[in-house]
C-alpha positions in Angstrom: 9.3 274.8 -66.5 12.1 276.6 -67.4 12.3 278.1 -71.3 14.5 279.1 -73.7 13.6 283.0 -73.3 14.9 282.5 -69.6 18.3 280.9 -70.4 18.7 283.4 -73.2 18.0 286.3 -70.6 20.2 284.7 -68.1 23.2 283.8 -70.1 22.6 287.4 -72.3 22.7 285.4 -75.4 20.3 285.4 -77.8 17.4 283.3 -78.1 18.1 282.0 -81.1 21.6 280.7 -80.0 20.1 279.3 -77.1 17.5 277.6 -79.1 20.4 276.1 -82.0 22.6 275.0 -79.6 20.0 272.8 -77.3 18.6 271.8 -80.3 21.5 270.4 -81.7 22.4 272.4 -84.5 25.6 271.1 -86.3 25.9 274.2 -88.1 26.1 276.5 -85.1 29.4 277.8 -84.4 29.9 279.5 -81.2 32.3 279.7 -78.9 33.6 276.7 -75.9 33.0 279.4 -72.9 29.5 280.4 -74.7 28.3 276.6 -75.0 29.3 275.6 -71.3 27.7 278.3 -70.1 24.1 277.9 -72.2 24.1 274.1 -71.0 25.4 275.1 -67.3 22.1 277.6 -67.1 19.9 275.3 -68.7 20.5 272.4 -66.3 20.2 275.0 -63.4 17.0 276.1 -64.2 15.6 272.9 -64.8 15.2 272.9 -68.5 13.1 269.6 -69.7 15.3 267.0 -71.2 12.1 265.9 -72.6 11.8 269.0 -74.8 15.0 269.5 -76.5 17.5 267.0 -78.4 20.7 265.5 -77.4 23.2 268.3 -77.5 26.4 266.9 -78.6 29.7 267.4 -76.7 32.4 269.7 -78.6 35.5 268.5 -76.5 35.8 264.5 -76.1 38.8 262.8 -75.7 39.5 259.3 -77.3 41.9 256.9 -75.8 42.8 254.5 -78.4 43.9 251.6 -75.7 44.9 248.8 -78.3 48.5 247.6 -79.0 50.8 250.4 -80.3 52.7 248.3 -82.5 50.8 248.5 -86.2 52.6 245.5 -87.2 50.5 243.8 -84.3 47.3 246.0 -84.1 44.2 244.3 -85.1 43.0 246.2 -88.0 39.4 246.0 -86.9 40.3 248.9 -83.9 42.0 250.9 -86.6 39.1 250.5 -88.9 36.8 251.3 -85.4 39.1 254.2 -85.1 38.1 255.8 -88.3 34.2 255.1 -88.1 34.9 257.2 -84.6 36.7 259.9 -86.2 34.5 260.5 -89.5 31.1 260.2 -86.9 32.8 262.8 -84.9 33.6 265.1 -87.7 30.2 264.9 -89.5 28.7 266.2 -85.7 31.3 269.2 -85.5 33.1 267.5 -82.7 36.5 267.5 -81.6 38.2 264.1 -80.7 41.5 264.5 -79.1 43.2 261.1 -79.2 45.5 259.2 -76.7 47.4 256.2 -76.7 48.2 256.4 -72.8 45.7 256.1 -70.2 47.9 258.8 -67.1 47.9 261.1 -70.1 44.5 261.3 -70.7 43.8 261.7 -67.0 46.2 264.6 -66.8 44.5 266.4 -69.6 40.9 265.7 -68.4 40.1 269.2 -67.8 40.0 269.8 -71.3 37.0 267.0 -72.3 33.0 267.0 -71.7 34.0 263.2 -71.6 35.8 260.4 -73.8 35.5 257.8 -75.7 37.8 254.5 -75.2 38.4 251.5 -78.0 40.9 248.4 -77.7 41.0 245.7 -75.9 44.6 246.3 -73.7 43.9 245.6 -70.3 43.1 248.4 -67.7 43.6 247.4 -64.3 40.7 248.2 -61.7 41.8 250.7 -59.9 43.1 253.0 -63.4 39.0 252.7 -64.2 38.6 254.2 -60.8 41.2 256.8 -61.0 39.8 257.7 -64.8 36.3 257.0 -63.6 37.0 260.0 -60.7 38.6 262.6 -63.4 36.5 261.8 -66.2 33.0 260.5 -64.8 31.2 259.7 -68.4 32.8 257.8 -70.8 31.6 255.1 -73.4 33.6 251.7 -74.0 33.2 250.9 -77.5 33.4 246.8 -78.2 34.7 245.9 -74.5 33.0 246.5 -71.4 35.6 246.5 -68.7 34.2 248.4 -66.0 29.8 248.0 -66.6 29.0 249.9 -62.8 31.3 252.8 -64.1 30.9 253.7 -67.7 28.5 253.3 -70.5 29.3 250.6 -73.2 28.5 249.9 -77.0 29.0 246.4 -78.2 28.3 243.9 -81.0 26.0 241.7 -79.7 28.4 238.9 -80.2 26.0 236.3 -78.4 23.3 236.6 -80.9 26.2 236.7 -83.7 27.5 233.0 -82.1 23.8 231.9 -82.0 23.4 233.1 -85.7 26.2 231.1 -86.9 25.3 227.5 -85.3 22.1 227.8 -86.5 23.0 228.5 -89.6 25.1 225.2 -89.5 22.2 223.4 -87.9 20.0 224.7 -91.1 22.2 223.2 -93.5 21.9 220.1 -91.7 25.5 219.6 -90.0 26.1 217.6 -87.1 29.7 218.7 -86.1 30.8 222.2 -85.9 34.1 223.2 -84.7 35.4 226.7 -83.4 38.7 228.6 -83.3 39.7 231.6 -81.6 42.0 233.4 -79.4 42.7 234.5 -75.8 42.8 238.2 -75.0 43.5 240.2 -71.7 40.2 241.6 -71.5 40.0 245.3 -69.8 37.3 243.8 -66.6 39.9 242.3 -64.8 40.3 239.0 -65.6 41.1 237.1 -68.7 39.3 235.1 -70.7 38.1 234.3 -74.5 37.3 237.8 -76.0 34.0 238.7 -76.1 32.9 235.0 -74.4 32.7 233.6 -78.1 33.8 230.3 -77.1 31.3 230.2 -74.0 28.5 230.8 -76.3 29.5 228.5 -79.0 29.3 225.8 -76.5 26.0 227.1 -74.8 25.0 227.2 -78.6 25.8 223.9 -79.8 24.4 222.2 -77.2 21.3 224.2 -77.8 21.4 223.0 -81.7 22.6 219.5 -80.7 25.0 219.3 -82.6 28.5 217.5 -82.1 32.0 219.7 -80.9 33.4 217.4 -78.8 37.4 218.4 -79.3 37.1 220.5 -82.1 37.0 223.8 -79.8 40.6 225.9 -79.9 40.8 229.1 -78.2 44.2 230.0 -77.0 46.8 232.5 -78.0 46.3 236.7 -79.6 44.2 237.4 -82.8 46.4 237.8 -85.0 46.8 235.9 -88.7 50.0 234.3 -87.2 48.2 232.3 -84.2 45.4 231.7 -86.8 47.8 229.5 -88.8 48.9 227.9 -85.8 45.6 227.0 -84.4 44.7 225.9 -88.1 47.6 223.8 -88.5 46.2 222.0 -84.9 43.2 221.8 -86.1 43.8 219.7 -89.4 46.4 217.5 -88.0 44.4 216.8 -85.1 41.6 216.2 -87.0 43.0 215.1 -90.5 40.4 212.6 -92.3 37.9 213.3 -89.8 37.0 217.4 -90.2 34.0 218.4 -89.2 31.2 219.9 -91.3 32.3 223.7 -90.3 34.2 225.2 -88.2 33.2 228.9 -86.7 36.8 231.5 -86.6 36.1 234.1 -84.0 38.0 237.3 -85.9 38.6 237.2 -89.8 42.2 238.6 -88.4 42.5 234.7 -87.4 40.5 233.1 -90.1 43.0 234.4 -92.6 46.0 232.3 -90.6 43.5 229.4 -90.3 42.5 229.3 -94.4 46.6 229.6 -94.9 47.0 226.5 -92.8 44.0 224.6 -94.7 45.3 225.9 -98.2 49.3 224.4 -97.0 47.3 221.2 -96.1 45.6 220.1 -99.0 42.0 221.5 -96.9 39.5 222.8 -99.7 37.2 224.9 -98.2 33.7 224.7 -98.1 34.5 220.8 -99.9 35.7 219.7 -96.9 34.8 222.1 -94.8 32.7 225.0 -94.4 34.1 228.5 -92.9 32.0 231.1 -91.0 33.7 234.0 -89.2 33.1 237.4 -87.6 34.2 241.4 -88.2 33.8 241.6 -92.0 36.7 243.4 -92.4 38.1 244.1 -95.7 40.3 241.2 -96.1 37.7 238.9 -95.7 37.0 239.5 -99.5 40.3 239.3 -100.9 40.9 235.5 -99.5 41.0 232.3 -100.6 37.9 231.4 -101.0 36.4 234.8 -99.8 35.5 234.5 -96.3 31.3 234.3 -95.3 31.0 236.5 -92.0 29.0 238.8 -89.8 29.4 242.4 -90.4 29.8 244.9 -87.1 28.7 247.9 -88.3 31.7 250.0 -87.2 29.7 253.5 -88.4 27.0 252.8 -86.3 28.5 251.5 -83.3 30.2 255.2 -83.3 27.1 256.8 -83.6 25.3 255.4 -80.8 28.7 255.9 -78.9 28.5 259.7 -79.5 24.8 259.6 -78.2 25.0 257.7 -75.5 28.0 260.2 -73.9 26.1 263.3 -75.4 23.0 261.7 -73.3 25.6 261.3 -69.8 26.6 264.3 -70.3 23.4 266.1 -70.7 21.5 264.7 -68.2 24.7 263.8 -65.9 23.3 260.1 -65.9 24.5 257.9 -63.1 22.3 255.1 -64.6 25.2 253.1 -66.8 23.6 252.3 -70.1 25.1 249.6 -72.1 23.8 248.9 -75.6 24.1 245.5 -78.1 24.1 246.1 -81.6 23.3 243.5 -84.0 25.2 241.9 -86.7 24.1 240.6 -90.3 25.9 237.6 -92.1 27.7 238.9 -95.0 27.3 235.3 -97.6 30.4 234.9 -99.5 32.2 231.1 -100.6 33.3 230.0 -97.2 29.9 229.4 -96.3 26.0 229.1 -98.4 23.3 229.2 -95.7 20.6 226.7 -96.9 17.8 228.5 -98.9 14.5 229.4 -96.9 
């Protein structure tokens, strides 16, 4: 088994540099040509993954593949963004970001490997042309291309279950759900994240009653929220159900402006429970109960899982589901336990 006295003898560094830099050091700062070469020698000779730590990658690039119009961008990928960004920094590495995907490509010499956020589509054979410059990469929150790269994601299955049992706890019988469309990156669209397929999977589970009161069309933006509020009530106006579940709190804000300009007082007449926990979910009208994604740690685990490709140049894809915690706020009181 190879040791770190060989690689130092190998390389003509010192053992101590060696040792920092496989270990993981943050501190260490040495140069780009001295760190390739440590790792190259290292995996020549063999040495155990077993017995060192994850080394993270210096040089990652980030494409940032979400609209590039602010005034339409989702704020939860800008927020995803920063968690990226501030992760990176705290582990001393450098995240070189791109908004275009034939850019990235063309720079790929440069990178260890990326990172990709957004949800803009990316056509199949683009994931094979970046797949064939950049083999390791980690899809944070989408999963276009599962056989190609690794993925990090909400576990947005357990987050619908969550929610309609929550409902069924209270003792509600009809639960209704809004959400939005989305031109998902794997090829095909349909509702982001499958939020509507596992609300219905869900409330059949629970029993409970959503027979019309499912709307999922159109982007997530506050705009289409209104609009698919404004359905909602006048389709529904005398007869709401005991809750309805939003998808994004980017669409629950449009759908709590439609209820306020109808006369809906929420939770009296109905209940609201969405997903993202983003910041304006506190400042609405009532503020909004919904399921945090911890944007911090899905960057974390992003970073390790590419420092863990790279390192052992995994051709095993790896894709991981964080869970999600229900942030209680007006919109919604789970019954007491």
């Amino acid at each position: 088994m190879a040791t770190i006295k060989e690689i130092a003898r190998r390389t003509g560094f010192s053992q101590a540099t060696v040792s920092r830099l496989l270990n993981g050091d943050p501190t260490l700062s040495v140069r780009e040509e001295t760190r390739r070469r440590i790792i190259q020698v290292s995996e020549e000779l063999g040495y155990s993954m077993q017995t060192k730590r994850i080394v993270i990658p210096h040089e990652v690039a980030l494409l940032d593949n979400e609209e590039s119009d602010e005034t339409l961008r989702d704020s939860y990928f800008t927020d995803l963004r920063a968690a990226l960004e501030r992760n990176a920094g705290q582990q001393r590495m450098e995240l070189t970001v791109f908004r275009n995907l034939d850019d990235m490509i063309a720079d790929s010499d440069r990178f260890d490997g990326f990172m990709a956020i957004g949800a803009d589509r990316i056509v199949e054979d683009d994931l094979e042309r970046l797949h064939d410059a950049m083999p390791y990469g980690v899809f944070i929150d989408v999963n276009p291309a599962p056989s190609l790269f690794d993925s990090v994601q909400p576990d947005l299955q357990q987050t619908v279950h969550d929610a309609v049992a929550a409902c069924a706890a209270k003792g509600m019988e009809r639960v209704g759900f809004i959400g939005g469309k989305g031109c998902l990156m794997n090829f095909y669209e349909l509702d982001e994240e499958n939020r509507a397929t596992y609300f219905q999977r869900e409330i059949k589970h629970f029993g409970l009653d959503a027979e019309g009161l499912i709307y999922s069309d159109g982007l997530f933006t506050v705009e289409n929220g209104r609009r698919l509020g404004e359905r909602f009530v006048h389709d529904h106006n005398g007869a709401l159900p005991d809750a309805v579940i939003i998808a994004a709190d980017v669409i629950a804000v449009g759908v709590l402006q439609a209820f306020h300009a109808s006369g809906v007082l929420v939770p009296r007449d109905i209940s609201v429970i969405s997903i993202n926990n983003q910041t304006i979910a506190q400042l609405t009208s009532p503020p909004l109960s919904t399921f945090a994604i911890d944007q911090s740690e899905l960057a974390r685990v992003a970073i390790l899982t590419l420092a863990d490709a790279i390192a052992g140049k995994r051709t095993i894809r790896q894709h991981a589901y964080l869970s999600t915690s229900l942030v209680v706020r007006d919109s919604f009181v789970p019954a007491e336990r």
